[in-house]
GUMARLO-389534 format. One record per residue (C-alpha): residue number from 0; x, y, z. Coordinates in pm, whole numbers, plus 32768, in hexadecimal, padded with zeros to 4 digits. Each point is the difference from the previous one (the first is absolute). Example, Ala and Ser with C-alpha at 12.3 -4.5 7.8 and 13.67 -1.06 7.14 Angstrom:
PT   i east north   up
PT   0 84CE  7E3E 830C
PT   1 8089  8158 7FBE
***
This chain:
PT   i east north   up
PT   0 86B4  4716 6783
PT   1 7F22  7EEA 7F7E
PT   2 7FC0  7FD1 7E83
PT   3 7EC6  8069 7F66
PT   4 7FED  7E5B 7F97
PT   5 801B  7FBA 819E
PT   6 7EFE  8111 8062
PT   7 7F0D  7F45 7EFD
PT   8 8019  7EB8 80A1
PT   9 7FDF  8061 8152
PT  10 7E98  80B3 7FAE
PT  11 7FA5  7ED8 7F51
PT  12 7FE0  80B4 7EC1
PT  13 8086  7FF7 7E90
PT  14 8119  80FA 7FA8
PT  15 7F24  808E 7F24
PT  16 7F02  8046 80D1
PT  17 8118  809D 8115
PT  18 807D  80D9 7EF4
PT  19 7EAC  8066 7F8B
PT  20 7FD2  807F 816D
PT  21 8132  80BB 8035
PT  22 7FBE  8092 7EB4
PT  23 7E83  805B 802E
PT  24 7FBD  7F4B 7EF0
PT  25 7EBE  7F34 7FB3
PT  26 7FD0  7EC9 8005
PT  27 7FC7  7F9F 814B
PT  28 7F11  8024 8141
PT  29 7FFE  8105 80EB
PT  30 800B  7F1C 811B
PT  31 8124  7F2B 7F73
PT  32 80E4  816F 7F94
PT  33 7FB1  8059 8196
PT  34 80A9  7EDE 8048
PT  35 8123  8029 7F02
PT  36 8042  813A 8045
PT  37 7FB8  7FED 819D
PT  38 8114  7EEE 7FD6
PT  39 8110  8084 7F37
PT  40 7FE4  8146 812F
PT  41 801A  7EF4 8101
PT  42 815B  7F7C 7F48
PT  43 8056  814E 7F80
PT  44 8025  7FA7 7ECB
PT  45 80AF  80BE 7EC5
PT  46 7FE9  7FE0 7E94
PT  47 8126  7FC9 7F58
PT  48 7F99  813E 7F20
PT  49 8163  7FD3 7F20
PT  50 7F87  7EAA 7F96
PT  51 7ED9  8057 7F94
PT  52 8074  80F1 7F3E
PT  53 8114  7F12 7F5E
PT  54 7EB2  7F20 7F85
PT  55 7F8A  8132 7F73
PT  56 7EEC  800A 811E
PT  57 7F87  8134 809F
PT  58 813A  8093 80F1
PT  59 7F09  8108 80B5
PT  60 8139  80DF 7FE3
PT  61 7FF1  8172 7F9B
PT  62 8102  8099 7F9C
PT  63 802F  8196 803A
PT  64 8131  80CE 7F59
PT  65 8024  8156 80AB
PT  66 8117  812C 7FE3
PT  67 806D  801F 816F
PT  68 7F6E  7F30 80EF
PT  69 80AE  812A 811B
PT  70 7F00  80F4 7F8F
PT  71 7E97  8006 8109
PT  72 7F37  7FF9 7EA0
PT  73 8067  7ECD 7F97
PT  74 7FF0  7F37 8144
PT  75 7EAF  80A4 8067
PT  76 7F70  7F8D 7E92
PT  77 80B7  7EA1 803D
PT  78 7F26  7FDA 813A
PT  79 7EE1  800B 7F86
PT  80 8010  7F47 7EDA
PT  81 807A  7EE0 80F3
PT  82 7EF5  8009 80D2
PT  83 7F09  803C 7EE5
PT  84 80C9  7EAE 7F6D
PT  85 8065  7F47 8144
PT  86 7E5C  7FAC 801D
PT  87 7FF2  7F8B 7EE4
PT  88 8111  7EF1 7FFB
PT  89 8110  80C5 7F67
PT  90 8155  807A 8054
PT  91 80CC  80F5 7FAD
PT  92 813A  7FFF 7F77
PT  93 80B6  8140 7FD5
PT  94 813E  806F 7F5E
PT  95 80B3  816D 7FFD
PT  96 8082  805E 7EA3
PT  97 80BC  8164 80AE
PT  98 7FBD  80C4 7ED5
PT  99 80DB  7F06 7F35
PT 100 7FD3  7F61 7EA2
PT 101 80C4  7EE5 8047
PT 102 7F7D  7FBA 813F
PT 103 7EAB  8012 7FB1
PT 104 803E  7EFA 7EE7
PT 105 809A  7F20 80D0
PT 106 7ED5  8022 80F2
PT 107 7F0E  7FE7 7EF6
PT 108 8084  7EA5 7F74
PT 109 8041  7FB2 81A0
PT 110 7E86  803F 8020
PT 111 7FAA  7F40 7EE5
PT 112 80E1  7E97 805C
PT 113 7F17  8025 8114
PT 114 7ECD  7FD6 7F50
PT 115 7F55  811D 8081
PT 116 7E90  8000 7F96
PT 117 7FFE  815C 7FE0
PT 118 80D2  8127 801B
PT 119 7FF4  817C 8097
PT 120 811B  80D3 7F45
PT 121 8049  817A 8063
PT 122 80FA  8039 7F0C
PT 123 80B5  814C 7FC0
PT 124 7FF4  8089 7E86
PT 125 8008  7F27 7ECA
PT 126 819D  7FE3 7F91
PT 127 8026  8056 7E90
PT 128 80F5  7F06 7FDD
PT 129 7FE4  7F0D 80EB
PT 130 7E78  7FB2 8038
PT 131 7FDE  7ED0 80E1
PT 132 7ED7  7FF9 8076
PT 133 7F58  7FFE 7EAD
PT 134 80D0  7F19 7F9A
PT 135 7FFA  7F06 8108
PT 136 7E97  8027 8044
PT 137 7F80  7FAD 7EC0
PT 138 809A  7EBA 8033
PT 139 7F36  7F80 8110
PT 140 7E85  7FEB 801D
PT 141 7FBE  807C 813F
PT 142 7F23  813D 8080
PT 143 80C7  80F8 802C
PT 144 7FAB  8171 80B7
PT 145 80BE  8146 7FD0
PT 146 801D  80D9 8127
PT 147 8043  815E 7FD5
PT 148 803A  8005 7EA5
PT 149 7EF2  8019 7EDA
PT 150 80E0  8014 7EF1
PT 151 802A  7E95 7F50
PT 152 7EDA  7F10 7FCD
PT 153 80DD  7EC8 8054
PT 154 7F46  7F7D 80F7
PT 155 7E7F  7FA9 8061
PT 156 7FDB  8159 80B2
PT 157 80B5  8135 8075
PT 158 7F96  80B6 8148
PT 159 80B3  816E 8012
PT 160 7FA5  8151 80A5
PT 161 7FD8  8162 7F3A
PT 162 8151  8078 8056
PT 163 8001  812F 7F32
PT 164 7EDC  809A 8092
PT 165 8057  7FA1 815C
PT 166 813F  80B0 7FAF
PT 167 7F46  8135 7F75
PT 168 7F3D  7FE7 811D
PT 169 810A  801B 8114
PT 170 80AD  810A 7F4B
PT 171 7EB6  80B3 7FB9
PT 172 7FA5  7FFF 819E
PT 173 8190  8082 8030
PT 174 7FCA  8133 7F24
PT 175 7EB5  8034 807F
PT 176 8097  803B 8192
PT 177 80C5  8123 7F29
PT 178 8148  7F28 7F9C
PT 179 80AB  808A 7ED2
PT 180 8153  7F65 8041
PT 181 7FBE  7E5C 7FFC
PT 182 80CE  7F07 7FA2
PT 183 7FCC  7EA4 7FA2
PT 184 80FA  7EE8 8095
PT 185 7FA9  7F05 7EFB
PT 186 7FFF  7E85 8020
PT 187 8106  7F17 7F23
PT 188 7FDD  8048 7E8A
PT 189 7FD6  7E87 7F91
PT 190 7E94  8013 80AC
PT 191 7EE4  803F 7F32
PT 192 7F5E  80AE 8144
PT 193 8159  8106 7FC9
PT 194 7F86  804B 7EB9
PT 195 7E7C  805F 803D
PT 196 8041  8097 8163
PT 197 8111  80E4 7F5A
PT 198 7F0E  8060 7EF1
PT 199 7ED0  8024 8103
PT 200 80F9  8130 80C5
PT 201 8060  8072 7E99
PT 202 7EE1  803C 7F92
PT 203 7F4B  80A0 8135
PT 204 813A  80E8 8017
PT 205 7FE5  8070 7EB2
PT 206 7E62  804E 801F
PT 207 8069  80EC 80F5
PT 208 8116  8099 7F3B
PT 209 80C9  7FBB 811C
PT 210 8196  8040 7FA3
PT 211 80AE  7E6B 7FF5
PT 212 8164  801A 8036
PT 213 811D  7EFC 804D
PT 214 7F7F  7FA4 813F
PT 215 7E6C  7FBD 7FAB
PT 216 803D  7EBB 7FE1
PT 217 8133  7F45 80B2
PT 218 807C  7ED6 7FD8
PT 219 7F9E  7ED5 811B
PT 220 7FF2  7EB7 7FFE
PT 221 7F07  7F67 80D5
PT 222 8067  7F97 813E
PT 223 7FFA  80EF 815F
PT 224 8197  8021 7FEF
PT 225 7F9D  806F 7EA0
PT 226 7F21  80F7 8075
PT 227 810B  8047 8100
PT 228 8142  8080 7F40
PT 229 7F20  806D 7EED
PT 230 7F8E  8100 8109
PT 231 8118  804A 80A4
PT 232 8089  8084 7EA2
PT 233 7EDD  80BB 7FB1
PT 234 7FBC  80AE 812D
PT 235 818B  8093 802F
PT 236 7FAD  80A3 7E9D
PT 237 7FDE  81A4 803C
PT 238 7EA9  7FD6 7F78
PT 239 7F52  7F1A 80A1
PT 240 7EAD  7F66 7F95
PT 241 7EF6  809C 810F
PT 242 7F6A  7EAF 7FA3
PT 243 8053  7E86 7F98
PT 244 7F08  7EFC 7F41
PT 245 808A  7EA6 802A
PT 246 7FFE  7ECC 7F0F
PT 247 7F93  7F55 811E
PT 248 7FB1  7FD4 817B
PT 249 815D  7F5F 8049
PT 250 80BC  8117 7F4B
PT 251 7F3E  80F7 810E
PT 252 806D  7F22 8119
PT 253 818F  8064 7FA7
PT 254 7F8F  8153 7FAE
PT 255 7F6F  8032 8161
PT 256 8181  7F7B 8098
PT 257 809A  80FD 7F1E
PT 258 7F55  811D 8044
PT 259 8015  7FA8 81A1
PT 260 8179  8024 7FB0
PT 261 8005  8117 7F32
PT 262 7F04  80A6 8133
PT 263 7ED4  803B 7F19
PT 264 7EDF  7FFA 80A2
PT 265 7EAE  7F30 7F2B
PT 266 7F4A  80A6 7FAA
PT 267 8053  818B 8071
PT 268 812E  7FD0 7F30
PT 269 7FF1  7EE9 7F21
PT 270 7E96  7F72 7F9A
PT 271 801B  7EA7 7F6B
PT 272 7EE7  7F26 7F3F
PT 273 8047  7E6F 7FBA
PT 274 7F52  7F21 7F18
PT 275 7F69  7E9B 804D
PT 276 7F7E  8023 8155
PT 277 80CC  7EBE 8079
PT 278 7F87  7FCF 81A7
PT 279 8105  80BE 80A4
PT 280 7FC8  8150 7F65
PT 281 7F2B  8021 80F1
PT 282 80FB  7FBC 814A
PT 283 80E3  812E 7F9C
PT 284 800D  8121 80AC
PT 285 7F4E  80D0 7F58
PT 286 7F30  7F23 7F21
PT 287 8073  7FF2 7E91
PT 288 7F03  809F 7EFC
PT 289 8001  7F1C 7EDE
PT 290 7F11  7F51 7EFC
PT 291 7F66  7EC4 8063
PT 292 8033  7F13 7EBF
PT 293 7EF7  7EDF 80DC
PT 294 810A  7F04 803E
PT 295 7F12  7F31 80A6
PT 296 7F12  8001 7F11
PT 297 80FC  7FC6 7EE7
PT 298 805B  7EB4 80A2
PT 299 7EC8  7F88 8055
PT 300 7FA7  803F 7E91
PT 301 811B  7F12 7F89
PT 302 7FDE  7F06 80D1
PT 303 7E73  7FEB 7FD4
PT 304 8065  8020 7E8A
PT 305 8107  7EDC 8012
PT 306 7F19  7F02 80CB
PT 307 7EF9  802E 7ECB
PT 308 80FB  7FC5 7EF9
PT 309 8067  7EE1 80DB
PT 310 7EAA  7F70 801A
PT 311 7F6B  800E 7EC3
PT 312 8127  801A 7EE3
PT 313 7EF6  809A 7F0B
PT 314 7FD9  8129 80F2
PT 315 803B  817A 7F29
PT 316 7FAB  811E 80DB
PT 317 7F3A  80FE 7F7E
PT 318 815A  810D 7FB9
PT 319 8150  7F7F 801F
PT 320 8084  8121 80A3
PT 321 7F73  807D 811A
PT 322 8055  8154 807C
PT 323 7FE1  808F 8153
PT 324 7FD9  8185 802C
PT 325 80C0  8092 80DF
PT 326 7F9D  80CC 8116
PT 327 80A0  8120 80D9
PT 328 8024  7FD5 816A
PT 329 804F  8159 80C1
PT 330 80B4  7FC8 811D
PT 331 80FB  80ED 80D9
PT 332 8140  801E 7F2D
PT 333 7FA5  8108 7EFB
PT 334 7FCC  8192 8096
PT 335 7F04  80BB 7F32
PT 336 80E8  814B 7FC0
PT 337 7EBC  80C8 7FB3
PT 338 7F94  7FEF 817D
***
């Protein structure tokens, strides 16, 4: 791989001028960053991205801290923020934290040595005691977006989803098909999503004066094996839920295995509503009900968000947090008992 000093002398131009091309920077003539950048194609050339950001220089390096990069929701939002990105010059960089404090700490300060000119955190719920991503944060001046989680103002934005209302929702449509007997198989309690989703099913149960017992909401973590032996303990019980709202569409996906074991048939005996709409709801047999919380459009927002604070370091969107609205999507897994 030639040196960006070696790819400046064999287009006959200053390595200023050679950077200012592979940086679209000004500067310099059309014609002669045609020729730079026709050039550096022809000797496939690579920045050395680490030193620049040792001299402090732009690394075009962005850095993304999710909760489990195993779930669809995550790598479908990952996607598209690296295509949105990848035109632009950028790549993406992205570390799993699993749910862990430590972990994500060390992936924060990992992210960080990097010299990541921005960073995409999806954190799960602020630690009373041990708060590192306000703390480590607020150390660096670098735009930083929240994703799924509007609760601190640590960074230059937070994009989220109405959780409790998409909750209330799905519960709402469940009781509406005649369900009296639903239970919730709730995500992992350090999540802030956890906390609104259970109080979103809460509170719709209650409006209805509907009776909550010890299995309305049951604990899940978040994965499909979750969803799986969460199920599969559930469903043995003598009273049965006619009806199961999951935490999310992954949960469903071990929910659907469980109840193929246990011989249930979705939805004459078992109706089942997810939550995220994540691409291969739509692939099982029968299609998942569940809320669409606009993945796509959440990432597309970030990433159009990050480029601006990238461009133009004075850039302050209108609201810091913005909010998508959920919306149902009716599918084949829930049977209306009124019919």
């Amino acid at each position: 791989m030639i040196s960006m000093q070696e790819l400046a002398e064999i287009c006959g131009y200053s390595r200023v001028s050679v950077s200012a091309a592979l940086n679209g920077k000004g500067g310099i003539s059309e014609n002669a960053r045609e020729k730079i950048l026709r050039i550096a194609k022809e000797h496939n050339y690579t920045p050395n991205k680490m030193a620049h950001a040792l001299k402090g220089l732009p690394s075009y390096l962005i850095g993304m801290l999710i909760r489990d990069l195993s779930n669809p929701f995550y790598t479908q939002m990952i996607k598209i923020i690296d295509d949105h990105l990848h035109k632009k010059g950028y790549s993406l960089i992205v570390l799993n934290s699993m749910a862990d404090l430590e972990r994500e700490k060390k992936a924060l300060q990992t992210l960080y040595s990097y010299n990541v000119d921005g960073l995409f955190i999806a954190p799960f719920a602020k630690d009373n005691a041990v708060d590192n991503i306000t703390s480590i944060v607020g150390n660096h001046k670098k735009p930083v977006i929240m994703l799924d989680n509007l609760s601190r103002d640590i960074g230059s934005m937070s994009i989220g989803f109405n959780n409790r209302s998409g909750a209330f929702e799905a519960t709402q449509y469940l009781i509406d098909c005649g369900h009296t007997e639903i239970s919730y198989l709730a995500g992992p309690e350090s999540s802030l999503s956890y906390r609104e989703r259970s109080a979103g099913f809460m509170n719709c149960m209650q409006k209805n004066e509907l009776t909550i017992n010890s299995n309305s909401i049951f604990p899940c973590g978040s994965s499909a094996e979750d969803g799986y032996t969460a199920a599969l303990s559930l469903l043995k019980t003598k009273n049965r839920p006619s009806a199961l709202f999951c935490f999310n569409d992954y949960i469903a996906v071990g929910v659907y295995r469980a109840a193929q074991e246990l011989k249930l048939n979705i939805p004459q005996d078992l109706s089942i509503i997810g939550f995220d709409n994540i691409n291969l709801t739509k692939l099982l047999s029968p299609a998942l009900s569940t809320v669409n919380i606009h993945i796509d459009n959440v990432a597309r927002d970030a990433a159009k968000n990050m480029l601006k604070f990238l461009k133009d370091e004075n850039y302050s969107p209108q609201t810091k947090n913005h909010i998508f609205e959920p919306e149902l999507i009716k599918r084949d897994s829930v049977r209306n008992l009124k019919k």
